[in-house]
BATIVEX-484733 format. One record per residue (C-alpha): residue in three letters; x, y, z. Coordinates in steps of 0.25 Angstrom, whole numbers, padded with zeros to 4 digits, always signed. Layout:
ALAXYZ
...
END
This chain:
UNK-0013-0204+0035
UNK-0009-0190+0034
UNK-0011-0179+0022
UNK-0001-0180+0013
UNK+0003-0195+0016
UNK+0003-0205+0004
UNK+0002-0218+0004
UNK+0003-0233-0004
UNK+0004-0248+0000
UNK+0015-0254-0007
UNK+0017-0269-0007
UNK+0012-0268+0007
UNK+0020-0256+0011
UNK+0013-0246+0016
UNK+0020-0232+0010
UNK+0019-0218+0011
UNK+0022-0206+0005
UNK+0021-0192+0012
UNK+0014-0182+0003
UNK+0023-0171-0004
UNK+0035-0181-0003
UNK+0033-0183-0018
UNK+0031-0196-0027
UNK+0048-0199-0024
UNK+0046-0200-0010
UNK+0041-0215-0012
UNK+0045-0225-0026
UNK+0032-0232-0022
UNK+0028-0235-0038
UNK+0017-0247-0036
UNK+0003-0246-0027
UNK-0007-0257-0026
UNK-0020-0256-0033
UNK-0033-0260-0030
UNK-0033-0273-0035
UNK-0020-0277-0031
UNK-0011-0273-0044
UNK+0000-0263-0045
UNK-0002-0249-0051
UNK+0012-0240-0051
UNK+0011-0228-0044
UNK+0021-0214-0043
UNK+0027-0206-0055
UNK+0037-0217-0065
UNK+0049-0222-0063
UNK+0060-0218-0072
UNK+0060-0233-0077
UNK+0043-0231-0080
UNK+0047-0218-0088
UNK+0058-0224-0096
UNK+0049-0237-0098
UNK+0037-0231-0102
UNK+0043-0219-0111
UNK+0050-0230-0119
UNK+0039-0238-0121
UNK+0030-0225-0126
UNK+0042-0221-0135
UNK+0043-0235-0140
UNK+0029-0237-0146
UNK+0029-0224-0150
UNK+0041-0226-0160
UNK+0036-0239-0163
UNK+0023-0233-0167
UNK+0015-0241-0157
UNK+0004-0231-0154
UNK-0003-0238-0144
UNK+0009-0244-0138
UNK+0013-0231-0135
UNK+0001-0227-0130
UNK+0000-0237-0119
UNK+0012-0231-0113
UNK+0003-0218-0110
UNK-0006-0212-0100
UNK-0016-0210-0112
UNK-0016-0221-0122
UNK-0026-0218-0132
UNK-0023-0205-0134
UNK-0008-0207-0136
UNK-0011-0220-0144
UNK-0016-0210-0154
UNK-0007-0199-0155
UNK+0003-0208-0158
UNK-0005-0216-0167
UNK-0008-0203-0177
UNK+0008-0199-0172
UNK+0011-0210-0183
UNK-0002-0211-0191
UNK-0006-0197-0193
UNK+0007-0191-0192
UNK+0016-0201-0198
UNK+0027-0200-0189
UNK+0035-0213-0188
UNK+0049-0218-0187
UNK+0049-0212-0172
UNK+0059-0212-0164
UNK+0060-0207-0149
UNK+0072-0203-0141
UNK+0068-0201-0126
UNK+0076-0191-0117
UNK+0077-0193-0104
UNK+0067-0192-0094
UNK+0064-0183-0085
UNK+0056-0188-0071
UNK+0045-0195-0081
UNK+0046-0187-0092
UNK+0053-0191-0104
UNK+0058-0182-0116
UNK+0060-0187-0131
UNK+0064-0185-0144
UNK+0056-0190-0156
UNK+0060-0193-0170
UNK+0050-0198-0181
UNK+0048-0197-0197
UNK+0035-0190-0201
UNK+0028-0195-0212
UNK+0018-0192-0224
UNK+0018-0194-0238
UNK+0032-0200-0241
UNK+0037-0190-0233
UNK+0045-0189-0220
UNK+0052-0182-0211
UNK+0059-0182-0198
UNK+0051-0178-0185
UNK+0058-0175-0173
UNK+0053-0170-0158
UNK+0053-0170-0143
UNK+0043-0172-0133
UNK+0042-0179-0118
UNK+0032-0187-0112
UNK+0030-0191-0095
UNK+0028-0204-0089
UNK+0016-0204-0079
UNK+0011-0216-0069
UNK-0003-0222-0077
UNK-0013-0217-0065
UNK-0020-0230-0068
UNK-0009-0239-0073
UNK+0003-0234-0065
UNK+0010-0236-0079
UNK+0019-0226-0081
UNK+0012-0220-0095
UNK+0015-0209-0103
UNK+0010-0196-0100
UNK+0001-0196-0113
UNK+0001-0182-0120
UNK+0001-0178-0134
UNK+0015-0170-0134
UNK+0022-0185-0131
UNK+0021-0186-0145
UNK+0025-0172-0150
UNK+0026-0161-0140
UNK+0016-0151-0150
UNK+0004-0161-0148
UNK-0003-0152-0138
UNK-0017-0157-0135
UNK-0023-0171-0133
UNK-0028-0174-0147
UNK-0016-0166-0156
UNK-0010-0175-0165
UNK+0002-0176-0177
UNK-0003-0176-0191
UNK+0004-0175-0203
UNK-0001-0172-0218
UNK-0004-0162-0228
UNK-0003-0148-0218
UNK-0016-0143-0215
UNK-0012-0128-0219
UNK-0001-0125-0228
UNK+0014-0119-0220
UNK+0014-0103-0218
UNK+0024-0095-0217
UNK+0021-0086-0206
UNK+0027-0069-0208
UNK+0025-0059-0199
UNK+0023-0045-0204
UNK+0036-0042-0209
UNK+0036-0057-0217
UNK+0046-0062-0207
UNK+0043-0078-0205
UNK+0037-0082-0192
UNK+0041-0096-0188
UNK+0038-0105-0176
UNK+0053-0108-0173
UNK+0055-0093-0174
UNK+0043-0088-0164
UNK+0038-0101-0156
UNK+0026-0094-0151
UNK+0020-0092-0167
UNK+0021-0108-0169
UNK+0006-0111-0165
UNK+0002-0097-0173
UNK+0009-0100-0184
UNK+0002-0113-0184
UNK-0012-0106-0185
UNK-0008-0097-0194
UNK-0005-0108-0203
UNK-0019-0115-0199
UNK-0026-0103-0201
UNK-0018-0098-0213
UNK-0010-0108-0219
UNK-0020-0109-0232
UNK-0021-0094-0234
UNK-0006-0092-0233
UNK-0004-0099-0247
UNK+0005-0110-0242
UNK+0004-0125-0246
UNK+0002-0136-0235
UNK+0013-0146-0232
UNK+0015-0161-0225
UNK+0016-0158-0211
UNK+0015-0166-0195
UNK+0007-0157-0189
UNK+0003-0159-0172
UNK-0016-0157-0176
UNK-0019-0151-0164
UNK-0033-0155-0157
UNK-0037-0142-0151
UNK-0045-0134-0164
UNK-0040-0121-0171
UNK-0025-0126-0167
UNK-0016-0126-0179
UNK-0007-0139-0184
UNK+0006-0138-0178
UNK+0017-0143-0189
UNK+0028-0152-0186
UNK+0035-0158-0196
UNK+0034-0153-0211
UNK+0035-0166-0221
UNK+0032-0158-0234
UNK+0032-0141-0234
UNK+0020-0134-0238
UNK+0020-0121-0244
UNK+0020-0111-0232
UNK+0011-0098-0234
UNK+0016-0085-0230
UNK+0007-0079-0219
UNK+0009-0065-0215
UNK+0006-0060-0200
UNK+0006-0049-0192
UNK+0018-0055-0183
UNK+0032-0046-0182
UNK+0042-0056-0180
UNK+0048-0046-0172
UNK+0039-0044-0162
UNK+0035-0058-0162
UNK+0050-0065-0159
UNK+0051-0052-0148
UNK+0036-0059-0142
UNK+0042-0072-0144
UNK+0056-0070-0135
UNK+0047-0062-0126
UNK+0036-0073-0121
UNK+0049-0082-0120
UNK+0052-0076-0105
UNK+0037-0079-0102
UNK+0031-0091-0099
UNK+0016-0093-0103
UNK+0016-0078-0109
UNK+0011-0071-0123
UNK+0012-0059-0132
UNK+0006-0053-0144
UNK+0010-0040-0150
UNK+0000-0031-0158
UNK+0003-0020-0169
UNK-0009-0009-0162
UNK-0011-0002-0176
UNK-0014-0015-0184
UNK-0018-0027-0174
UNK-0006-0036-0181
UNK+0000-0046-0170
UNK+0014-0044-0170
UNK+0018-0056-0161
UNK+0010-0067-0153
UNK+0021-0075-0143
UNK+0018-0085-0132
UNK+0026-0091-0122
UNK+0016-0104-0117
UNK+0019-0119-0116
UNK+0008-0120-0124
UNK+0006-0117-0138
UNK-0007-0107-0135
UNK-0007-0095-0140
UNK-0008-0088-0128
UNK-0006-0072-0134
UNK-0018-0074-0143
UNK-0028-0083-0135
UNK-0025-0083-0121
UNK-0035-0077-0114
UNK-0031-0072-0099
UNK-0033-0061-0090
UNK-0026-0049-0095
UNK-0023-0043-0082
UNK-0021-0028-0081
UNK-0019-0026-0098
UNK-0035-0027-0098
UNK-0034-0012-0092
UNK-0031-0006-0105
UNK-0046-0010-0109
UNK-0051-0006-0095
UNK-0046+0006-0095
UNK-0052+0009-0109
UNK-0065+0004-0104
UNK-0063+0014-0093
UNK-0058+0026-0103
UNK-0070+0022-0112
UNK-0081+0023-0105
UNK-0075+0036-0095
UNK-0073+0030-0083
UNK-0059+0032-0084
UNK-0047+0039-0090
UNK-0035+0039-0092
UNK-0030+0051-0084
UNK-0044+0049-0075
UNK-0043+0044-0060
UNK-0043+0029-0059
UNK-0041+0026-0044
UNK-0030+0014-0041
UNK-0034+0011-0027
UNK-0028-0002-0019
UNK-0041-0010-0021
UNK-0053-0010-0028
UNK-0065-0018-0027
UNK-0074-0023-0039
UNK-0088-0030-0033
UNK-0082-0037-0021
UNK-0068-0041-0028
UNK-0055-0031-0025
UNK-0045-0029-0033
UNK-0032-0025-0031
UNK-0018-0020-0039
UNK-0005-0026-0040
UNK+0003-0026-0028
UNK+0011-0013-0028
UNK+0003-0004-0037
UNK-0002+0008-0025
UNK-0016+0012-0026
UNK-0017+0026-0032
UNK-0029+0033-0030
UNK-0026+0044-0039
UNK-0023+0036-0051
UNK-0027+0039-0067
UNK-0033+0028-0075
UNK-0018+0030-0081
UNK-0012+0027-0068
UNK-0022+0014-0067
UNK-0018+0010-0079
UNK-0003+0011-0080
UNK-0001+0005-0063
UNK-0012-0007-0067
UNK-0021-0003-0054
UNK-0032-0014-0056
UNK-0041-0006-0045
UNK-0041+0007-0054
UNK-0047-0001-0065
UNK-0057-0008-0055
UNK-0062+0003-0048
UNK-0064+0011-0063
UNK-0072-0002-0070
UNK-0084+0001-0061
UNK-0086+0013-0065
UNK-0099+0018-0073
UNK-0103+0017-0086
UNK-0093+0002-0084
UNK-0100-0010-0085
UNK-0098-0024-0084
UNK-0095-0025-0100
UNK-0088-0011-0102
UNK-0076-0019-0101
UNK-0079-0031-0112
UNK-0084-0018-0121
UNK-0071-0011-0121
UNK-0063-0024-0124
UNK-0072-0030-0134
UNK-0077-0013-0140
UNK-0065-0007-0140
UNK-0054-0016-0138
UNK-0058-0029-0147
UNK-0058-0038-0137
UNK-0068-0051-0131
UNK-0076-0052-0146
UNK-0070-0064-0150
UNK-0067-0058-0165
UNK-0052-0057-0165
UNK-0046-0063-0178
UNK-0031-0064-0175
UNK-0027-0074-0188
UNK-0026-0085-0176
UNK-0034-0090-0163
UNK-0035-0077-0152
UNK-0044-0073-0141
UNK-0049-0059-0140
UNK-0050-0058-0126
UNK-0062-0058-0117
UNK-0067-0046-0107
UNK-0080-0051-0103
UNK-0091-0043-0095
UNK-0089-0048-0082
UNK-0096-0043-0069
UNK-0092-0042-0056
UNK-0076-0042-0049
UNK-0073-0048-0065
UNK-0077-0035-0071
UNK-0067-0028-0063
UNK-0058-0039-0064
UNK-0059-0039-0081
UNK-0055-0024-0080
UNK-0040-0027-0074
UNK-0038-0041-0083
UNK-0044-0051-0074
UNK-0057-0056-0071
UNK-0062-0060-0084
UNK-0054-0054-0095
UNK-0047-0062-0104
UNK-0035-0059-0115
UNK-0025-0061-0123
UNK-0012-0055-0126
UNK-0016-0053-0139
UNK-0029-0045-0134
UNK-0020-0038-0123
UNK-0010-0033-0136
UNK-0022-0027-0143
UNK-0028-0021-0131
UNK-0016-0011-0131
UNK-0018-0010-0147
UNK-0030-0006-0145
UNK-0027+0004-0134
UNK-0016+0010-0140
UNK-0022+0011-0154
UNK-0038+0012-0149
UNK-0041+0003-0160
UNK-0045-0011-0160
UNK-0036-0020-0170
UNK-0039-0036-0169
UNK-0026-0042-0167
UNK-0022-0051-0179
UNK-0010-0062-0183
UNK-0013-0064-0196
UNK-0020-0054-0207
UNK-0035-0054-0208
UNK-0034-0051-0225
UNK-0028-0067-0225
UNK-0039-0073-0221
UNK-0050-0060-0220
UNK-0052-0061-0204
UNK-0061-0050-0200
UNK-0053-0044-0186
UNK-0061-0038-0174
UNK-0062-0025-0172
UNK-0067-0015-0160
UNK-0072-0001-0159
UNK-0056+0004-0152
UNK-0054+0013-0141
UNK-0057+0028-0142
UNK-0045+0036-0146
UNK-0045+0043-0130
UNK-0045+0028-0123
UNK-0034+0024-0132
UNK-0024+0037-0129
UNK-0029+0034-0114
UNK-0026+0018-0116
UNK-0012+0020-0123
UNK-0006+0029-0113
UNK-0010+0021-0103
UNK-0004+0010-0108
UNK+0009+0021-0110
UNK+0010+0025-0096
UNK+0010+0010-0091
UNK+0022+0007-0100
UNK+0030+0018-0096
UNK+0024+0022-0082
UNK+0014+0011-0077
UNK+0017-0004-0074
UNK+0023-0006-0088
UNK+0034+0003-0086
UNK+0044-0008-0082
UNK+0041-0017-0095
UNK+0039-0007-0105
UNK+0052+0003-0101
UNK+0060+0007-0112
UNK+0051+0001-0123
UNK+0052+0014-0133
UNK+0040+0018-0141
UNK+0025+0020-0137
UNK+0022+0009-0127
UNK+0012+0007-0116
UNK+0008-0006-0109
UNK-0002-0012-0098
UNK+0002-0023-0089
UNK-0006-0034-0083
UNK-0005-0044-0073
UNK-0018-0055-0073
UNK-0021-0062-0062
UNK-0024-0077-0062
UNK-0027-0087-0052
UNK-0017-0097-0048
UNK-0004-0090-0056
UNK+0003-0078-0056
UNK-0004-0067-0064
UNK-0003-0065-0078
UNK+0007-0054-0085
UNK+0001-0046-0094
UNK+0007-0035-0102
UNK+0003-0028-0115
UNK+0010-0015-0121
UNK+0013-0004-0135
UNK+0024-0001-0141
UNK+0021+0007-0152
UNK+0013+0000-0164
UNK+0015-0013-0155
UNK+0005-0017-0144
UNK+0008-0031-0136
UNK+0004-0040-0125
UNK+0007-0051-0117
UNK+0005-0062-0105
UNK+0011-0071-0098
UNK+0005-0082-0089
UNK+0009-0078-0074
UNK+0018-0069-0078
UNK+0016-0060-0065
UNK+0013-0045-0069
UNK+0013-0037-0082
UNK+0026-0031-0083
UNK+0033-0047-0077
UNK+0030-0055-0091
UNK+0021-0050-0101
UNK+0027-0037-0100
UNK+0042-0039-0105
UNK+0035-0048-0116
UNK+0026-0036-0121
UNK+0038-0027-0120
UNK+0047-0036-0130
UNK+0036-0036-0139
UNK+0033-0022-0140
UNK+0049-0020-0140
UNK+0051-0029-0154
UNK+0035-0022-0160
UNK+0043-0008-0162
END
């Protein structure tokens, strides 16, 4: 039979389906199995996801844990999540209105009474589940997961408790006292949870009675639910400018899968830390990608530093350049320029002018990891922000990878967070570790590097200068008053589009961002950098 041709017995009936036509072109729902029974086949009926979703809702409401369970791809481990839903969370009393289904997928609306102590109060969600074909069983199952039960159960073993609150309530200020609030900026919630893990007992608050989803993966902070009995909140006091974090907030909105941070250059206090993901990570502080064409302010530091280069010295932008058997090439539409400054390098992004520089004498294969982790603070794993964060990582790598680190790919990773205090310490020449939360609360000893030389600051700063109002960050930073430079990036990655970086001064403000195939520089992290810098004067 030829490729793409399926085929099944059916009471006899010899069927076929011709591939691509789909699982609709045939309402086959039955094959026979090896020892003569029936095993249901093809995605469920309407009737099978009706049937099915009832059956689970029924025993859940009844408080039937293992009945439900049975209804699932994965009994055991939804057997006890809805055991320890009523046992270790106390929710009873449930109620389940289901919505109406899309294909196999089935919305509803929960209502429950939480309680502990005498005490009770109302708890009201949504979530969804699917309806799947058992692989084994051709039952049609529940596709088990733990959001079924409450969409904030993330991971596998995550579960609801409720009792006495772990840490006591803060309230959280920013650095003008104004309150920051998970309603009001969405992207704090799972750092205002840390905070209150981390802080909740210095802040001088009492704890309260809460349902909290436990989250399995270690270091992750309770996330609160329902409050049956207030605690006493503490007030705790960051760095945060409400301003500049609701600006970072609306800004990431027009980007999927993007992130910003914003840093006060003279001082290292975060003024806003804003993610746009389907998940909950923490992208701005701990993602660790390739930072494109933004890693050039620390090559061409290196480059100023050890006098290969400067910033008014000739650094060639040919079409081409080869690095050990690897070419590399420029963005489509830059034109070569033989003639070209380090400046000129700089400010048009030419990759080859970089390439061509890093082999020169005395450069070596860690000159690159020196600069980042000496003068820049970077790749020493000592940052102490107040909550999780990585400090980027410039390894000393040989071969096409050293050339590669010196534009942002190959084996350079960072953050956003790192990005915005790369251009702090460019513009400044000093080194401040980045930090949320004051190191006098809790006596957190911060990082610190030796700086740039004053002459490879002045060079770096107005670089950065004549990108924003001459280079390729013209178009995005236009008509931003004050003293502002930039440095664009666009980071390459197999599979996707490439990654859009940006980062950027204003003044005393100093930000960066990314966003996941987000095309080049100046497409997506570029207008989100802008808004930033735009609120920070």
């Amino acid at each position: 039979m030829g490729k793409g041709v399926r085929a099944t017995v059916i009471g006899g009936v010899f069927a076929v389906l011709v591939g691509g036509a789909g699982y609709g072109a045939y309402n086959v729902v039955q094959a026979v199995s090896g020892d003569g029974g029936s095993v249901r086949t093809g995605p469920p009926s309407a009737d099978e996801v009706e049937e099915t979703s009832e059956k689970f809702f029924a025993a859940w409401e009844q408080g039937q844990a293992a009945e439900a369970g049975s209804h699932t791809d994965f009994p055991q481990e939804a057997t006890a999540l809805l055991t320890a839903y009523e046992q270790g969370a106390g929710i009873s009393k449930v109620r389940i209105t289901p919505g109406k289904a899309t294909g196999a997928v089935v919305p509803f609306e929960v209502a429950a009474t939480v309680s502990h102590d005498g005490t009770s109060k109302p708890l009201a969600y949504k979530s969804e589940l699917r309806i799947v074909r058992g692989k084994t069983s051709g039952r049609a199952l529940v596709d088990w997961a733990p959001s079924v039960v409450h969409p904030e159960l993330k991971q596998k073993d995550d579960t609801l408790v409720t009792g006495e609150s772990a840490t006591p309530p803060i309230e959280a200020v920013d650095r003008d006292d104004q309150v920051l609030t998970k309603a009001k900026y969405p992207s704090l919630g799972p750092i205002l949870d840390t905070l209150r893990q981390r802080y909740g007992d210095r802040a001088g608050g009492t704890p309260g009675v809460e349902l909290v989803v436990r989250h399995a993966a270690e270091g992750v902070a309770d996330t609160p639910l329902l409050t049956l009995a207030e605690g006493e909140p503490g007030k705790l006091r960051t760095t945060l400018s409400a301003r500049v974090q609701a600006a970072a907030e609306k800004a990431v909105k027009g980007y999927p899968e993007s992130s910003v941070v914003a840093v006060k250059p003279s001082t290292g206090e975060v003024l806003a830390v804003a993610n746009h993901r389907k998940d909950a990570f923490n992208a701005a502080f701990e993602g660790q990608v390739a930072p494109g064409s933004t890693m050039k302010i620390i090559t061409a530091a290196m480059l100023i530093d050890n006098g290969v280069a400067s910033m008014n010295g000739p650094a060639p932008c040919p079409d081409s350049a080869t690095w050990q058997s690897q070419t590399f090439g420029n963005l489509p539409g830059l034109a070569a320029n033989e003639g070209a400054t380090l400046a000129d390098t700089f400010m048009r992004s030419c990759n080859t002018g970089f390439i061509k520089l890093v082999d020169e004498e005395p450069l070596t294969d860690s000159s690159l990891t020196a600069e980042a982790q000496e003068r820049f603070g970077l790749g020493r794993d000592d940052w102490k922000t107040g909550i999780t964060s990585f400090d980027g990582s410039v390894p000393a790598s040989t071969g096409p990878d050293r050339a590669a680190n010196a534009i942002g790919q190959g084996e350079v990773q960072m953050s956003p967070l790192n990005m915005a205090s790369v251009t702090a310490t460019a513009i400044t020449g000093t080194f401040r570790q980045p930090y949320l939360v004051s190191p006098d609360l809790d006596g957190r000893e911060l990082a610190t590097a030796d700086g740039l030389k004053a002459d490879t600051a002045t060079q770096l700063k107005q670089m950065m200068r004549l990108t924003a109002t001459q280079g390729t960050a013209q178009p995005v930073m236009s008509g931003l008053g004050g003293d502002i430079g930039a440095k664009t990036g666009s980071a390459e990655v197999d599979g996707q589009d490439a990654n859009s970086w940006f980062t950027g001064f204003r003044d005393d403000v100093s930000a960066a961002a990314m966003a996941v195939s987000g095309g080049r520089g100046g497409e997506a992290a570029g207008p989100i950098v802008r808004a930033v810098l735009a609120a920070g004067g």
